[in-house]
PDB file with SEQRES, HELIX, SHEET and CRYST1 records, atoms N, CA, C and O in Angstrom:
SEQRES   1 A   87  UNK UNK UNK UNK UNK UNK UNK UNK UNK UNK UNK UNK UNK          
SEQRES   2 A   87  UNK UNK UNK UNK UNK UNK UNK UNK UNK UNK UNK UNK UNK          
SEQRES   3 A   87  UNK UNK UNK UNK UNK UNK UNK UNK UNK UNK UNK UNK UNK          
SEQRES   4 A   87  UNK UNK UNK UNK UNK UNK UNK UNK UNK UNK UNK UNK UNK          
SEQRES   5 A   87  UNK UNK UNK UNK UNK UNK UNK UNK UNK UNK UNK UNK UNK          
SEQRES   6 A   87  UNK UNK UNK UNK UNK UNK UNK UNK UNK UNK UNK UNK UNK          
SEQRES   7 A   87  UNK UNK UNK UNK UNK UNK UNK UNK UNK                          
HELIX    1 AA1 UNK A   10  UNK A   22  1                                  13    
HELIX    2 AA2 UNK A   26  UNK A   36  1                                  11    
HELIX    3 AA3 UNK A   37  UNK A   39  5                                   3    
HELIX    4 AA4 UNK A   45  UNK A   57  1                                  13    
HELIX    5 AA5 UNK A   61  UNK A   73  1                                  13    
HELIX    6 AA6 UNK A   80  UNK A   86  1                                   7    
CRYST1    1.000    1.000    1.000  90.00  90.00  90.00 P 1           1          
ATOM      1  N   UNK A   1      28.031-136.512 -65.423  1.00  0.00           N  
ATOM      2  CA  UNK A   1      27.257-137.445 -66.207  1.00  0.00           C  
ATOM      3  C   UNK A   1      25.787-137.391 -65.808  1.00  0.00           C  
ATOM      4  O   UNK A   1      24.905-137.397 -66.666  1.00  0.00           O  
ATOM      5  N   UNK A   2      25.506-137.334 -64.410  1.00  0.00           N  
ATOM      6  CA  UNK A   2      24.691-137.329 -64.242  1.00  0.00           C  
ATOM      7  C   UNK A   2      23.450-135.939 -64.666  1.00  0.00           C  
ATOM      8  O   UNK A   2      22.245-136.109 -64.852  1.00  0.00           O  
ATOM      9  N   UNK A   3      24.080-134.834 -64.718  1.00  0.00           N  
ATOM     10  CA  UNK A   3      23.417-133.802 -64.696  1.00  0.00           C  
ATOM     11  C   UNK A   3      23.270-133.597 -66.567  1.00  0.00           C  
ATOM     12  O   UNK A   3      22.448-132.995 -67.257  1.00  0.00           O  
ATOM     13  N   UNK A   4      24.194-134.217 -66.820  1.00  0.00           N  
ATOM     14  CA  UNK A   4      23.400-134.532 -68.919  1.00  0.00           C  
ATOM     15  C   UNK A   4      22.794-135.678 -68.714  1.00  0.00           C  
ATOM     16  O   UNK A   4      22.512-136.393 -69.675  1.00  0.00           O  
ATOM     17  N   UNK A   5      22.541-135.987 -67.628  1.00  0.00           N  
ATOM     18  CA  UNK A   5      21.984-137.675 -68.345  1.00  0.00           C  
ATOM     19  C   UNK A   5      22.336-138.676 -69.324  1.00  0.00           C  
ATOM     20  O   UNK A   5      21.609-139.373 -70.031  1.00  0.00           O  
ATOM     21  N   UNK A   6      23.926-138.596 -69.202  1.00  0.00           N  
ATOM     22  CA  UNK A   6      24.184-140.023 -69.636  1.00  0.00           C  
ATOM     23  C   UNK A   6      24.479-141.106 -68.405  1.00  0.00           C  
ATOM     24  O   UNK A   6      25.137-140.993 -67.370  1.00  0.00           O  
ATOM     25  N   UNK A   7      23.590-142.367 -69.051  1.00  0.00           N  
ATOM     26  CA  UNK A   7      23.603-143.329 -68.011  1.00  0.00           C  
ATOM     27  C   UNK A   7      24.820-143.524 -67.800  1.00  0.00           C  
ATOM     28  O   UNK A   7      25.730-142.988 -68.433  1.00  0.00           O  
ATOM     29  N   UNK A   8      24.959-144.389 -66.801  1.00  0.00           N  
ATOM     30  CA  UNK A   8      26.261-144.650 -65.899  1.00  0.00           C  
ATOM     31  C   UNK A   8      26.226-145.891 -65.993  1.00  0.00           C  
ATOM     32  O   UNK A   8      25.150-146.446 -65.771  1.00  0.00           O  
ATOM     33  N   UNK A   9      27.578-146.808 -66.405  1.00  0.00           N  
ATOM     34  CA  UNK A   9      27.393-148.244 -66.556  1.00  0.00           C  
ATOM     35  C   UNK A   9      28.386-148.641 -65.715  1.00  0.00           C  
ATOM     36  O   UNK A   9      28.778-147.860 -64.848  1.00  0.00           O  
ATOM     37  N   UNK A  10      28.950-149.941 -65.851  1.00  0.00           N  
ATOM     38  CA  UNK A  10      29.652-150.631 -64.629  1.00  0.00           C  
ATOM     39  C   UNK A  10      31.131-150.169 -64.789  1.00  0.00           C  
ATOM     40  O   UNK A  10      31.752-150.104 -63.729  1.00  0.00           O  
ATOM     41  N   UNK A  11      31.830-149.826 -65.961  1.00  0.00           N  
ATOM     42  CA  UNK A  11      32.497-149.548 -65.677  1.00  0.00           C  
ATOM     43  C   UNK A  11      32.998-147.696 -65.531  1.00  0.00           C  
ATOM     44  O   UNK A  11      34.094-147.134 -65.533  1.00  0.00           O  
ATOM     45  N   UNK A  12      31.880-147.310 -65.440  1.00  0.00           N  
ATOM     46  CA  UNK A  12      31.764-145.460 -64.912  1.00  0.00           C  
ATOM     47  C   UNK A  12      31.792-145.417 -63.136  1.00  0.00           C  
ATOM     48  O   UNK A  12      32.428-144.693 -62.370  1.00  0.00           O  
ATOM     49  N   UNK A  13      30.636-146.723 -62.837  1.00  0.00           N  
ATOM     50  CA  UNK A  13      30.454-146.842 -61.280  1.00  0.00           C  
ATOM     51  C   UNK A  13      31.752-147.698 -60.305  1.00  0.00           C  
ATOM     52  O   UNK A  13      31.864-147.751 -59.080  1.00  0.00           O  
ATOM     53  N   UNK A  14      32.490-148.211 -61.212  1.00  0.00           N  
ATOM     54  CA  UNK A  14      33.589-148.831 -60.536  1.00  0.00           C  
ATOM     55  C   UNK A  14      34.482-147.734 -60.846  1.00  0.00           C  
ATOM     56  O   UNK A  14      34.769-147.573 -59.660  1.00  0.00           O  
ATOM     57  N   UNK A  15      35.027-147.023 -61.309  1.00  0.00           N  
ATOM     58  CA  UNK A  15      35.830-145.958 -61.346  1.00  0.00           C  
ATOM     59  C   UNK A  15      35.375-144.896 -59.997  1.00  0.00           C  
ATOM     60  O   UNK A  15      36.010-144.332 -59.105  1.00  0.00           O  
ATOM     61  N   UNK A  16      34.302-144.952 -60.288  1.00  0.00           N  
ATOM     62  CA  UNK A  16      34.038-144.179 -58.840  1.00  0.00           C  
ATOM     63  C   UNK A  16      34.114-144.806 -57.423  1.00  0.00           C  
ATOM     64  O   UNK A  16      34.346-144.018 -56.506  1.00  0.00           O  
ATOM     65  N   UNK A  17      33.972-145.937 -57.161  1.00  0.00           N  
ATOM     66  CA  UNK A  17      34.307-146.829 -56.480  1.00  0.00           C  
ATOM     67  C   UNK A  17      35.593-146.793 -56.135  1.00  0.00           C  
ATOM     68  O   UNK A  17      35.792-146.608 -54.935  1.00  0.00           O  
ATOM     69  N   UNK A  18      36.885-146.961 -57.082  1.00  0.00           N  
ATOM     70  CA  UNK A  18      38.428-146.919 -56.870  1.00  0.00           C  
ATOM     71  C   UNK A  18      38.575-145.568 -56.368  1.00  0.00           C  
ATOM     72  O   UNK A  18      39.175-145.411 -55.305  1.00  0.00           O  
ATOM     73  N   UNK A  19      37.919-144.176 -57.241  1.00  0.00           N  
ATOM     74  CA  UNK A  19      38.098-142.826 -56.523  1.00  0.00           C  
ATOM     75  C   UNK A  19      37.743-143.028 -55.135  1.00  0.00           C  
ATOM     76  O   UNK A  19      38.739-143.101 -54.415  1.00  0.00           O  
ATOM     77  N   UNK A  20      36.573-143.147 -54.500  1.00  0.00           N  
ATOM     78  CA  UNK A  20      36.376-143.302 -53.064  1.00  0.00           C  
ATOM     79  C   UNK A  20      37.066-144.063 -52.158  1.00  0.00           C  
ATOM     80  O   UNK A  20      37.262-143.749 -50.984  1.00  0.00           O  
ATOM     81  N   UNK A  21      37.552-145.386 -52.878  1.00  0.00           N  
ATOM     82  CA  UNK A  21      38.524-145.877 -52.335  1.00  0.00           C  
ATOM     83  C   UNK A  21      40.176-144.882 -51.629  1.00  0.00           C  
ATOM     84  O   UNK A  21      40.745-144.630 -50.567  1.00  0.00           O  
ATOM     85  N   UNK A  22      40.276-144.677 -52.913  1.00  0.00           N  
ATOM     86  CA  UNK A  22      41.641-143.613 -53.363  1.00  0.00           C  
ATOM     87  C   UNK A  22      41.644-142.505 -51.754  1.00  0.00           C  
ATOM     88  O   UNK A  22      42.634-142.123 -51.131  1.00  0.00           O  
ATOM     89  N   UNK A  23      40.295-142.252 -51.481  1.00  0.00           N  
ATOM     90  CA  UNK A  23      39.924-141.242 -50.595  1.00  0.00           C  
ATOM     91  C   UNK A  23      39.995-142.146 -49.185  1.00  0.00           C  
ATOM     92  O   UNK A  23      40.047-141.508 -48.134  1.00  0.00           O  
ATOM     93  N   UNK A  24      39.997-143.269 -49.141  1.00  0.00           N  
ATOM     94  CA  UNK A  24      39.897-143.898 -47.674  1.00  0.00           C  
ATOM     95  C   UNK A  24      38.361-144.032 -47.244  1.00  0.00           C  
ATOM     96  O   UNK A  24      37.964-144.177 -46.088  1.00  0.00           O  
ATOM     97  N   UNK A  25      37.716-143.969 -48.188  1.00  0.00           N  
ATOM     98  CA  UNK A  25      36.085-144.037 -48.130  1.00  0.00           C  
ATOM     99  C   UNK A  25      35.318-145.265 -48.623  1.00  0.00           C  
ATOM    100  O   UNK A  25      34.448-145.213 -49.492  1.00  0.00           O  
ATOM    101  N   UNK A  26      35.814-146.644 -47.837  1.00  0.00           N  
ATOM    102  CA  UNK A  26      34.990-147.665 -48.103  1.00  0.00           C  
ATOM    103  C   UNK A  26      33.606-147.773 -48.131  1.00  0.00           C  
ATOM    104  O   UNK A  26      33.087-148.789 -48.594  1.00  0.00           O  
ATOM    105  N   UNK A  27      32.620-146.409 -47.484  1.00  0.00           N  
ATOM    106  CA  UNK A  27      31.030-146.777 -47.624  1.00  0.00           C  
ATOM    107  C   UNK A  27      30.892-145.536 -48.569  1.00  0.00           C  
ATOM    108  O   UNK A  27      29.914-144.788 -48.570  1.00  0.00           O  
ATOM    109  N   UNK A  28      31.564-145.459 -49.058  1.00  0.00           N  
ATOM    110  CA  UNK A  28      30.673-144.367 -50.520  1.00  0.00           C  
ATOM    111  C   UNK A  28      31.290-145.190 -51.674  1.00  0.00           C  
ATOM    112  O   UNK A  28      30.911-145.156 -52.844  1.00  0.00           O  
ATOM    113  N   UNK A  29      32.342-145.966 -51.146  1.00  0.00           N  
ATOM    114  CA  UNK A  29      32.456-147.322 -52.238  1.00  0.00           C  
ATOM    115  C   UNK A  29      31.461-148.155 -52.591  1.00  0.00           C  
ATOM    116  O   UNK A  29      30.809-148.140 -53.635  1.00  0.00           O  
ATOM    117  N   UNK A  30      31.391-148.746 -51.846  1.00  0.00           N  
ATOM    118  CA  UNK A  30      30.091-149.770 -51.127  1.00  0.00           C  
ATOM    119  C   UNK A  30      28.640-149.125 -51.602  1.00  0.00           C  
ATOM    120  O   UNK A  30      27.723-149.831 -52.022  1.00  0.00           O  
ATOM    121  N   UNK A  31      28.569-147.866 -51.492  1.00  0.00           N  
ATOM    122  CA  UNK A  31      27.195-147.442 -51.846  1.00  0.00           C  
ATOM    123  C   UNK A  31      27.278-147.036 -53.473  1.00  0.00           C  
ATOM    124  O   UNK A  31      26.294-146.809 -54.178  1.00  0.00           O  
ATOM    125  N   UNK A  32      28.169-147.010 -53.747  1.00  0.00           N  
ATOM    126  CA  UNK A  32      28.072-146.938 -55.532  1.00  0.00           C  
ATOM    127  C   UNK A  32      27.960-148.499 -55.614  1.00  0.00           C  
ATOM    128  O   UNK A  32      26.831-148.764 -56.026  1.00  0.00           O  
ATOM    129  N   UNK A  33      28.627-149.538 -55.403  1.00  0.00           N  
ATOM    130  CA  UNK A  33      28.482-150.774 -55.719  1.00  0.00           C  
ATOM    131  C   UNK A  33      26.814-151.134 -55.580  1.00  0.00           C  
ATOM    132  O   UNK A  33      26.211-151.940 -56.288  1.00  0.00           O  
ATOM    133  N   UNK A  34      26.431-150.590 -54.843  1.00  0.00           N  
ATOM    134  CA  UNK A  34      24.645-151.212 -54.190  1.00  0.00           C  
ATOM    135  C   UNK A  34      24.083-149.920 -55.315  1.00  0.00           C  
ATOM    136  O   UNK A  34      22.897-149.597 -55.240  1.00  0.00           O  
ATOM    137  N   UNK A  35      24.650-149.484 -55.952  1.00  0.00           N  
ATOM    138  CA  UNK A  35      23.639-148.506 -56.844  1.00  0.00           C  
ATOM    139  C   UNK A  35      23.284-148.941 -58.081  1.00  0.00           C  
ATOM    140  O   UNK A  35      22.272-148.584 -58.684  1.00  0.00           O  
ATOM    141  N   UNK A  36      24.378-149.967 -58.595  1.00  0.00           N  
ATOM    142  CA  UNK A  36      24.516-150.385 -59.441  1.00  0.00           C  
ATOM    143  C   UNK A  36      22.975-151.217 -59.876  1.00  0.00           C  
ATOM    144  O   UNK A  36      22.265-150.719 -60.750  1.00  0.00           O  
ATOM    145  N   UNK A  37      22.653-152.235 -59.319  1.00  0.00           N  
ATOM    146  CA  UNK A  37      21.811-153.164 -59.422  1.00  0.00           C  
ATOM    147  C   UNK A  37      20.225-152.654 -59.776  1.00  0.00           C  
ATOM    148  O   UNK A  37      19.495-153.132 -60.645  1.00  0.00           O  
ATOM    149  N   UNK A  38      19.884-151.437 -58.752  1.00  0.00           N  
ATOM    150  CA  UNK A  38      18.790-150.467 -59.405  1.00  0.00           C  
ATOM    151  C   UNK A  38      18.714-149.548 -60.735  1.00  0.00           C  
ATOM    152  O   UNK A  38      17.808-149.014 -61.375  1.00  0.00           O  
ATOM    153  N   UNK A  39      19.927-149.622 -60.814  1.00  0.00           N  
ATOM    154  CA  UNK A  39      20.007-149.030 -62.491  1.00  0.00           C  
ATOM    155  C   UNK A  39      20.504-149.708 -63.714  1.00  0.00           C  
ATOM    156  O   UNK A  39      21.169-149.189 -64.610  1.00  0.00           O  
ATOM    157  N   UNK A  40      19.957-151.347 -63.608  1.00  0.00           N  
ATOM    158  CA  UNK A  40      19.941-152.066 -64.339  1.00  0.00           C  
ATOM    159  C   UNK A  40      20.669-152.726 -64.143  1.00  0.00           C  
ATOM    160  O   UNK A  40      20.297-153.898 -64.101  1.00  0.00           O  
ATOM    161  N   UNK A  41      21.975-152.480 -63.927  1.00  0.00           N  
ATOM    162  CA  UNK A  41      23.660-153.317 -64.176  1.00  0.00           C  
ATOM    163  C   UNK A  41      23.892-154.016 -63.420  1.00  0.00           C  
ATOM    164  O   UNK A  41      23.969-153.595 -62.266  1.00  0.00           O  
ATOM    165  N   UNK A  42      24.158-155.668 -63.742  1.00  0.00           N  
ATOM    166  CA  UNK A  42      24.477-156.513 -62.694  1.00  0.00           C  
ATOM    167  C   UNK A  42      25.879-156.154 -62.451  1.00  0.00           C  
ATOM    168  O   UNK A  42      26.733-155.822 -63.272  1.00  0.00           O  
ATOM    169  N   UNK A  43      25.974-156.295 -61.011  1.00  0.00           N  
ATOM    170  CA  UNK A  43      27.811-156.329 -60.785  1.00  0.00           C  
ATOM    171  C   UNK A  43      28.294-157.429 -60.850  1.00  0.00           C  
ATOM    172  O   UNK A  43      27.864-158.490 -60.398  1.00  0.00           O  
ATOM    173  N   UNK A  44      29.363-157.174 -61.515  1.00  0.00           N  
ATOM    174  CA  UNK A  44      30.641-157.936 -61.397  1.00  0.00           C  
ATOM    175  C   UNK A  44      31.620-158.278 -59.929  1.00  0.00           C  
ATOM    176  O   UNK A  44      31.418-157.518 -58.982  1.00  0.00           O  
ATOM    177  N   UNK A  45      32.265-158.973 -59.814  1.00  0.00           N  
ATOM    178  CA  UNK A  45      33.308-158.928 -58.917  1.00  0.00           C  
ATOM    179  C   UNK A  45      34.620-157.130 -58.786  1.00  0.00           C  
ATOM    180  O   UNK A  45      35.077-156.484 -57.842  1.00  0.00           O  
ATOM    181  N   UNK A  46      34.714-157.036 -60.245  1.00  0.00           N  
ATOM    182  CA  UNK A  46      35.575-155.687 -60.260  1.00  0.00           C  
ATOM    183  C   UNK A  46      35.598-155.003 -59.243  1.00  0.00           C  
ATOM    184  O   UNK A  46      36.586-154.934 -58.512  1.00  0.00           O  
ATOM    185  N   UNK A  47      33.873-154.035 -58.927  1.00  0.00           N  
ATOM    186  CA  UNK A  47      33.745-153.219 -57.970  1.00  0.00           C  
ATOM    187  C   UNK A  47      33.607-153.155 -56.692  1.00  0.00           C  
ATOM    188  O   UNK A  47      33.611-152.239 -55.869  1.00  0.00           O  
ATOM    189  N   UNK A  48      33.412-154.929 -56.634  1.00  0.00           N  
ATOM    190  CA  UNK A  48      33.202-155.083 -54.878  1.00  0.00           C  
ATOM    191  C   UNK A  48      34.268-155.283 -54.045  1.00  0.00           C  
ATOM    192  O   UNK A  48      34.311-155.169 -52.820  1.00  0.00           O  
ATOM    193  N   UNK A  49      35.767-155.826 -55.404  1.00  0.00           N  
ATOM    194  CA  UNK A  49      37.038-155.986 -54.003  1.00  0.00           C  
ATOM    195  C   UNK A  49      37.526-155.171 -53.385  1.00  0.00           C  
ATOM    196  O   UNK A  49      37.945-155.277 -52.232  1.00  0.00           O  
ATOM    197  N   UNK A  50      37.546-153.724 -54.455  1.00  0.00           N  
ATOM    198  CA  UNK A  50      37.831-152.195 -53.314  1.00  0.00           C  
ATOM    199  C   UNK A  50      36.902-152.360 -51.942  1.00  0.00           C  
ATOM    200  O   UNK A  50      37.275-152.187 -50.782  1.00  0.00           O  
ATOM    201  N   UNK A  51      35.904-152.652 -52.301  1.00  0.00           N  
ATOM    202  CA  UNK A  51      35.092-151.838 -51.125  1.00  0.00           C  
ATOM    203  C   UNK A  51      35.323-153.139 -50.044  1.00  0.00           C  
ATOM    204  O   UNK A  51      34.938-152.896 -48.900  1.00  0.00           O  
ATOM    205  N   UNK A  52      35.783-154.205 -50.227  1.00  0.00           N  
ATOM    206  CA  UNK A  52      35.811-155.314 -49.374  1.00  0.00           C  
ATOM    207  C   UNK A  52      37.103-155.194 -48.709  1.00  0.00           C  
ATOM    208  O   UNK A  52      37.375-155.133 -47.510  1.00  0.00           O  
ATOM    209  N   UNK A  53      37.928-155.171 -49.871  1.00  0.00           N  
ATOM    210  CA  UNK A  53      39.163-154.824 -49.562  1.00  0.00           C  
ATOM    211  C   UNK A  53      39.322-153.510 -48.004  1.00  0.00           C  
ATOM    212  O   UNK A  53      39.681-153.680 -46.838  1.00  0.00           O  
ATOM    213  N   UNK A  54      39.053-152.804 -48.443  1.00  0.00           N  
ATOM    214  CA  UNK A  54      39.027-151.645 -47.809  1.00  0.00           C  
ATOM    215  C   UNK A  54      38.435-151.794 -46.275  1.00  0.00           C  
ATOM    216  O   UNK A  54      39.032-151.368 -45.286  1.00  0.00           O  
ATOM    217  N   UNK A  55      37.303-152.395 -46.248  1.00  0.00           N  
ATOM    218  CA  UNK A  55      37.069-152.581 -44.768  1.00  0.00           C  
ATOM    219  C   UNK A  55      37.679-153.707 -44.383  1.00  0.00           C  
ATOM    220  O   UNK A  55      37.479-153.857 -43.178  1.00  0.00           O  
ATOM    221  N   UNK A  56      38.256-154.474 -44.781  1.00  0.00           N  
ATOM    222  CA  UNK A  56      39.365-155.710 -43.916  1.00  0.00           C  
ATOM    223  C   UNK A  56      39.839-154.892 -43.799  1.00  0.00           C  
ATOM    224  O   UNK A  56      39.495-154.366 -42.741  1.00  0.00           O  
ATOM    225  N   UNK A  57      40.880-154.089 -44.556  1.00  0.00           N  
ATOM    226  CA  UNK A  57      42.065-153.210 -44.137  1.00  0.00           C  
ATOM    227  C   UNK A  57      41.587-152.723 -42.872  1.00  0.00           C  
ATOM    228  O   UNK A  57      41.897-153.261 -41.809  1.00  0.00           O  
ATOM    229  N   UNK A  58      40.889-151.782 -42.954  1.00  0.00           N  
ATOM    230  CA  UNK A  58      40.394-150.831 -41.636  1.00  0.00           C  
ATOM    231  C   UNK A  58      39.684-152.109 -40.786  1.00  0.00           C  
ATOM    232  O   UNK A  58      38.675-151.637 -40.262  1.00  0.00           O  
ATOM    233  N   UNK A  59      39.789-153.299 -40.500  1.00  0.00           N  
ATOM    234  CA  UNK A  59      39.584-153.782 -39.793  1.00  0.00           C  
ATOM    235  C   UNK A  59      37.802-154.472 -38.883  1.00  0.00           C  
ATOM    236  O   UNK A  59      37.380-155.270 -38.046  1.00  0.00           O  
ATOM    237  N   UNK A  60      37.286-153.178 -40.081  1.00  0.00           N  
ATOM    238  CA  UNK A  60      35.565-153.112 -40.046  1.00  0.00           C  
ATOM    239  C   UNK A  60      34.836-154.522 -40.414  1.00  0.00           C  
ATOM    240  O   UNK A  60      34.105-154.522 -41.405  1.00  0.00           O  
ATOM    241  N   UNK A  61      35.010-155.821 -39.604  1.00  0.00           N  
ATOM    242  CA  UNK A  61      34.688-156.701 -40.385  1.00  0.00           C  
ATOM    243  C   UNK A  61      33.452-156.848 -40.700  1.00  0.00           C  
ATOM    244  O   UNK A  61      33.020-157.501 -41.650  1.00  0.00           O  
ATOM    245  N   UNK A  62      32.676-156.078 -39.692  1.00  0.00           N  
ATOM    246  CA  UNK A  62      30.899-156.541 -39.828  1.00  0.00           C  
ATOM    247  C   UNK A  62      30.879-155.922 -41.235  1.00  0.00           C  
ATOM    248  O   UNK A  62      30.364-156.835 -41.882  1.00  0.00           O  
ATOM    249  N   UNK A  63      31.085-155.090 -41.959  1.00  0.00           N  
ATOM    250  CA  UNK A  63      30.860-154.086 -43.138  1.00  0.00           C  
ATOM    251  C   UNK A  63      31.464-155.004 -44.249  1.00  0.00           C  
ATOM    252  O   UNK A  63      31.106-154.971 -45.426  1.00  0.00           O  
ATOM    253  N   UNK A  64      32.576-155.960 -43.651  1.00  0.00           N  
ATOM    254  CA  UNK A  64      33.150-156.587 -44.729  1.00  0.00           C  
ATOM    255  C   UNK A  64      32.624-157.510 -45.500  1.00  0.00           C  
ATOM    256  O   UNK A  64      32.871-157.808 -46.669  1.00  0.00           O  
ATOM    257  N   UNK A  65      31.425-158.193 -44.280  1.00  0.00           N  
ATOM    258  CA  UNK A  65      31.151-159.589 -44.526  1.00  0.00           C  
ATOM    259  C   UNK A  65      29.858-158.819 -45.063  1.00  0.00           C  
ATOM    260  O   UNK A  65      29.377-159.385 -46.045  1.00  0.00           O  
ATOM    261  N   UNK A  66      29.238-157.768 -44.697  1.00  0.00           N  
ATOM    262  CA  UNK A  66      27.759-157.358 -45.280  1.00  0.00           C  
ATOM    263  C   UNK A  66      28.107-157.009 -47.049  1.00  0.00           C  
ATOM    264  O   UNK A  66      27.287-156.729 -47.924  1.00  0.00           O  
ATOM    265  N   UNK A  67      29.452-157.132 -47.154  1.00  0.00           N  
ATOM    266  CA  UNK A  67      30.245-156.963 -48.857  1.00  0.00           C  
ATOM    267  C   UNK A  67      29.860-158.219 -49.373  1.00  0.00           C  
ATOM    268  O   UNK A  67      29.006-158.434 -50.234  1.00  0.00           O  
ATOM    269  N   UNK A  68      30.472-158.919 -48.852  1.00  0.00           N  
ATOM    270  CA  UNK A  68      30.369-160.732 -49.048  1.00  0.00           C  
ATOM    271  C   UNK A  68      29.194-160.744 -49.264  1.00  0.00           C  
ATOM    272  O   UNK A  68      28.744-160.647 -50.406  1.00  0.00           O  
ATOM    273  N   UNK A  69      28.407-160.874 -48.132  1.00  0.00           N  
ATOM    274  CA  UNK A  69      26.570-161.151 -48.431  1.00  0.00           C  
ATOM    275  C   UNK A  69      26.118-160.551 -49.501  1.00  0.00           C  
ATOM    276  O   UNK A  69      25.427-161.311 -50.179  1.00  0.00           O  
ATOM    277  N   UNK A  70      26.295-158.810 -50.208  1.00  0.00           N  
ATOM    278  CA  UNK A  70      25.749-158.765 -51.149  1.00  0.00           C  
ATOM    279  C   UNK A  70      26.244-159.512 -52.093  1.00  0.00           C  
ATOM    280  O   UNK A  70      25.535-160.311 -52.706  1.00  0.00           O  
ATOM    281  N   UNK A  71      27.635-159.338 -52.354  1.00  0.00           N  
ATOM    282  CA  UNK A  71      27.695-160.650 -53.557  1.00  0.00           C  
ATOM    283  C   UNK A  71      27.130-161.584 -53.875  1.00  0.00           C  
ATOM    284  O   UNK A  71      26.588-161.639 -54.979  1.00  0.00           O  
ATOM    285  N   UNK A  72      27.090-162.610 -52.986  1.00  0.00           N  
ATOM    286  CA  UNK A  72      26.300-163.547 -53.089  1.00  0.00           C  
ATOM    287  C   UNK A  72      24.842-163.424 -53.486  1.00  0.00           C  
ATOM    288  O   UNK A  72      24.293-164.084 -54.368  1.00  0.00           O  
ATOM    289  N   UNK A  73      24.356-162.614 -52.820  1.00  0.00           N  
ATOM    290  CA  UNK A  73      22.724-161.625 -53.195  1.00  0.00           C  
ATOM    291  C   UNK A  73      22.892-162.148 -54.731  1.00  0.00           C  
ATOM    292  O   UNK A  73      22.408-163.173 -55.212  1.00  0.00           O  
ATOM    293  N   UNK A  74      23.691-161.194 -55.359  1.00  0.00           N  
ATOM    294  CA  UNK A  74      24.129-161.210 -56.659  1.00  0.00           C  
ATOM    295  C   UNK A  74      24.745-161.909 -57.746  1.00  0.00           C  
ATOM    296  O   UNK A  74      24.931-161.530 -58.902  1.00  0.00           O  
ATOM    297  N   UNK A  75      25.098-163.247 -57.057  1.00  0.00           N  
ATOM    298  CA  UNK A  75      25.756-164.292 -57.725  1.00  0.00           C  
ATOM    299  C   UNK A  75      27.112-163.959 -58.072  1.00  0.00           C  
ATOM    300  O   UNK A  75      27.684-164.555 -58.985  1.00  0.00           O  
ATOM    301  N   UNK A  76      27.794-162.831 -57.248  1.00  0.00           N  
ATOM    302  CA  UNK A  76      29.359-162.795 -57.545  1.00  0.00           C  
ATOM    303  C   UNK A  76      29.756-163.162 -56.487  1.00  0.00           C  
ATOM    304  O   UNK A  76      29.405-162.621 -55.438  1.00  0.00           O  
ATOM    305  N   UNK A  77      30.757-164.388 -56.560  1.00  0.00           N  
ATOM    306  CA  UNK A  77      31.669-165.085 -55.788  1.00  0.00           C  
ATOM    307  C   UNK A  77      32.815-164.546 -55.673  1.00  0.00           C  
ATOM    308  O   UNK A  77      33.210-163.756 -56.531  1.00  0.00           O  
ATOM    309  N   UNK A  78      33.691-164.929 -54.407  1.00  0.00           N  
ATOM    310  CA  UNK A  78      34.805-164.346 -54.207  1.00  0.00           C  
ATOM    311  C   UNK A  78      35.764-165.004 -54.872  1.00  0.00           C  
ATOM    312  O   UNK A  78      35.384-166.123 -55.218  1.00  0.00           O  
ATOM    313  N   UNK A  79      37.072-164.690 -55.243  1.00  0.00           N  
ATOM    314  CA  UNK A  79      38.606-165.112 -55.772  1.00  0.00           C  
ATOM    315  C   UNK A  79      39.221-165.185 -54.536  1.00  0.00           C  
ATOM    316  O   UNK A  79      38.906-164.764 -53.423  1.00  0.00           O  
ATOM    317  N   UNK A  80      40.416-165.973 -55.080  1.00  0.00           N  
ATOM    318  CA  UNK A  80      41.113-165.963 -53.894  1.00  0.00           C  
ATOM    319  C   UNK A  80      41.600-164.373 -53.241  1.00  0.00           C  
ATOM    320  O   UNK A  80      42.069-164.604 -52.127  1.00  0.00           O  
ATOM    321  N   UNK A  81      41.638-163.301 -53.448  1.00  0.00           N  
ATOM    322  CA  UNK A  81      42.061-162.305 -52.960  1.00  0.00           C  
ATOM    323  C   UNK A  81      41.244-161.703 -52.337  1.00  0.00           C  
ATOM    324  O   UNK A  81      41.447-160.671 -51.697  1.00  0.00           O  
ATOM    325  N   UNK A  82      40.221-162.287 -52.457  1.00  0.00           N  
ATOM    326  CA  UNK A  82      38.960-161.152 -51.743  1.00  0.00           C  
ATOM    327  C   UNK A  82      38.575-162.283 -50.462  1.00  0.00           C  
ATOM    328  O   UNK A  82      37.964-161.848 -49.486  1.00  0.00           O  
ATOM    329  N   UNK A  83      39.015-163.933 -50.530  1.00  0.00           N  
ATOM    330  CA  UNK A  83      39.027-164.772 -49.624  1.00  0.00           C  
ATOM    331  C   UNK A  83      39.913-164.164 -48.887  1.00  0.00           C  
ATOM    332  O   UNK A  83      39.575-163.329 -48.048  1.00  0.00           O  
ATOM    333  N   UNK A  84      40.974-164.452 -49.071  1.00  0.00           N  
ATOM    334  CA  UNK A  84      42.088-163.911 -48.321  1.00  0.00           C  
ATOM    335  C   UNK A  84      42.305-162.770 -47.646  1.00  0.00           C  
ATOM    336  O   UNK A  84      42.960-162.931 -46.616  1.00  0.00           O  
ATOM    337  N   UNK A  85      42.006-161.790 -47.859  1.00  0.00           N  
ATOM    338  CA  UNK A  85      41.061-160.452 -47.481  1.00  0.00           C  
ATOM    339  C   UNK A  85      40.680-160.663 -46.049  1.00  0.00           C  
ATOM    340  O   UNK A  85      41.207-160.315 -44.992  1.00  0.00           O  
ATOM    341  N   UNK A  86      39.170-161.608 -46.458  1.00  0.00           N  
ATOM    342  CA  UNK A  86      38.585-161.881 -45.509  1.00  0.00           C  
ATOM    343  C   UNK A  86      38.629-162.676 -44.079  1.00  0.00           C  
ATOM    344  O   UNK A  86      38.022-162.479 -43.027  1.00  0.00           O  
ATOM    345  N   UNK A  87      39.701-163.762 -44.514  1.00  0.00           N  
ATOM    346  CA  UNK A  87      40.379-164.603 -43.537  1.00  0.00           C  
ATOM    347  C   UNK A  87      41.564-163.365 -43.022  1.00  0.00           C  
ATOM    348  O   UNK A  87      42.399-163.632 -42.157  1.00  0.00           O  
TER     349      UNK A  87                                                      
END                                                                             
């Protein structure tokens, strides 16, 4: 997509998000989620529970809660699953 230049919208960058996930790669998750916002598109909740998800799992909490903080940055709040996650 990128190399024709069609833009990339939220739900192109959350697909890539679940792929990196898929891979065990919570910060190339995480860094498509933070890409989002410079190329116009506010995020949603969708793309941030992989990548939140993913570092509770692996236990990475500082990375988890720096998930949390951007949300909030962004005005997306957590659900209960991404609470729960976190607790």
């Amino acid at each position: 997509m990128c190399l024709e230049k069609v833009p990339m919208n939220e739900a192109t960058l959350t697909s890539v998000v679940r792929m990196a996930i898929s891979m065990g790669n919570g910060d190339m998750a995480f860094d498509m989620v933070k890409q989002m916002k410079p190329l116009g598109i506010n995020p949603i909740l969708r793309p941030y529970g992989p990548a939140l998800s993913a570092f509770c799992n692996n236990g990475d909490i500082e990375k988890a809660f720096g998930v949390k903080e951007k949300m909030f940055e962004h005005g997306v709040y957590p659900k209960e699953p991404e609470l729960e996650a976190l607790l």
